[in-house]
C-alpha positions in Angstrom: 2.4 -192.8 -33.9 1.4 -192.1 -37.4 -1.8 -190.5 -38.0 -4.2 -192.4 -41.0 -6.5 -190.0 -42.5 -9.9 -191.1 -41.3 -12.4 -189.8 -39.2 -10.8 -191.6 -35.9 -7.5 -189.6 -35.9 -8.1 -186.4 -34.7 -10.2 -188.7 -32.1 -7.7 -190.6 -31.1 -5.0 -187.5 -31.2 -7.4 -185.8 -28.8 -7.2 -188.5 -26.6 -3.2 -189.2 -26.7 -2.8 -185.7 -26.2 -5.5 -185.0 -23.4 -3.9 -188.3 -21.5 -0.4 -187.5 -21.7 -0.7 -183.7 -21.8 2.3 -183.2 -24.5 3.5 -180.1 -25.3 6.4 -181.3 -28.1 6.0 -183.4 -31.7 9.6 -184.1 -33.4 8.8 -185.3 -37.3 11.5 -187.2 -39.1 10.2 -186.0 -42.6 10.7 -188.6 -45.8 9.8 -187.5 -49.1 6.3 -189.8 -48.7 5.2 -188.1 -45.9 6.4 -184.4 -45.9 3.4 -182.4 -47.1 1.0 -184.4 -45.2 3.6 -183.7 -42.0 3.6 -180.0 -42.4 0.2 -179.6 -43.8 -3.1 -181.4 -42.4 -0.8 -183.2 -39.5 0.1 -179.8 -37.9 -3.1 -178.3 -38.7 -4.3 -181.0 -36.5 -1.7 -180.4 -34.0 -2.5 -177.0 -33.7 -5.7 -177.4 -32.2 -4.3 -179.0 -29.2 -4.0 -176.1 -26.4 -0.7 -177.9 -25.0 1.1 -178.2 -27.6 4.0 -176.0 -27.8 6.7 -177.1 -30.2 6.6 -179.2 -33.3 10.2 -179.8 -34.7 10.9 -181.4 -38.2 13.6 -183.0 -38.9 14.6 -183.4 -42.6 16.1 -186.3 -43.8 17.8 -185.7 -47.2 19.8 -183.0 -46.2 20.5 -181.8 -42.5 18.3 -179.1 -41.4 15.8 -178.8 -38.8 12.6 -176.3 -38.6 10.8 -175.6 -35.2 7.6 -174.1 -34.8 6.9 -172.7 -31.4 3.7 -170.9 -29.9 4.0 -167.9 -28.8 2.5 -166.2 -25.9 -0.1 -164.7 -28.4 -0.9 -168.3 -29.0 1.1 -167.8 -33.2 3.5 -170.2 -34.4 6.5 -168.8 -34.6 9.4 -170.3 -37.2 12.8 -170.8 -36.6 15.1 -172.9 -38.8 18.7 -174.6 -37.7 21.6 -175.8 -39.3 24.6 -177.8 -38.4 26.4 -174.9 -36.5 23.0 -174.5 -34.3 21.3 -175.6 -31.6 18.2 -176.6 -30.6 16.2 -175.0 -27.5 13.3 -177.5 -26.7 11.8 -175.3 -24.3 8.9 -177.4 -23.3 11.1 -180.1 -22.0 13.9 -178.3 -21.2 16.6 -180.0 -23.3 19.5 -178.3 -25.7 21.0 -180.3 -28.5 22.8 -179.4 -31.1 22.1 -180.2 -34.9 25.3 -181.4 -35.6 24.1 -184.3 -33.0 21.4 -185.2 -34.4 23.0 -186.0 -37.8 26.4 -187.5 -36.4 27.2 -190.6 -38.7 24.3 -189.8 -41.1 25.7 -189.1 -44.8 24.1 -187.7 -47.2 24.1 -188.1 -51.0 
């Protein structure tokens, strides 16, 4: 799901969220949608009390930034390349970033 920026989207993301009870976003980022993905997206995101982790994944060049809450309730940023991997905490899965870009080339 892709939020539109109207007056029903945090509405409905309040609902998806308070029926499925999700504690992890993943954002493939594109150059059209980047800013609004790191800025008024996840400042929407935010205010959901189970979310945990919001990963982006870039696109035009393999990288991957996490944001995780802390138990202070901050967000917290850690960044990955290809040599890393990725703790997903809240669902309890490891991968590593070389996985997620196997057979993807880049200009």
């Amino acid at each position: 799901y892709i939020a539109e920026e109207n007056s029903n989207s945090l509405i409905f993301l309040n609902a998806v969220f308070s029926l499925f009870q999700q504690a992890l976003i993943i954002e493939v980022l594109s150059p059209s949608t980047e800013a609004a993905d790191r800025g008024i997206k996840f400042a929407k995101y935010r205010q959901f009390s189970t979310l945990q982790e919001y990963v982006l994944v870039q696109v035009e060049q393999p990288g991957v930034e996490m944001f995780r809450r802390n138990q202070q309730g901050q967000w917290v940023l850690s960044e990955y390349g290809l040599g890393d991997s990725l703790q997903l905490e809240s669902v309890n899965l490891e991968i590593a970033i070389a996985d997620l870009y196997h057979q993807v080339k880049f200009s």
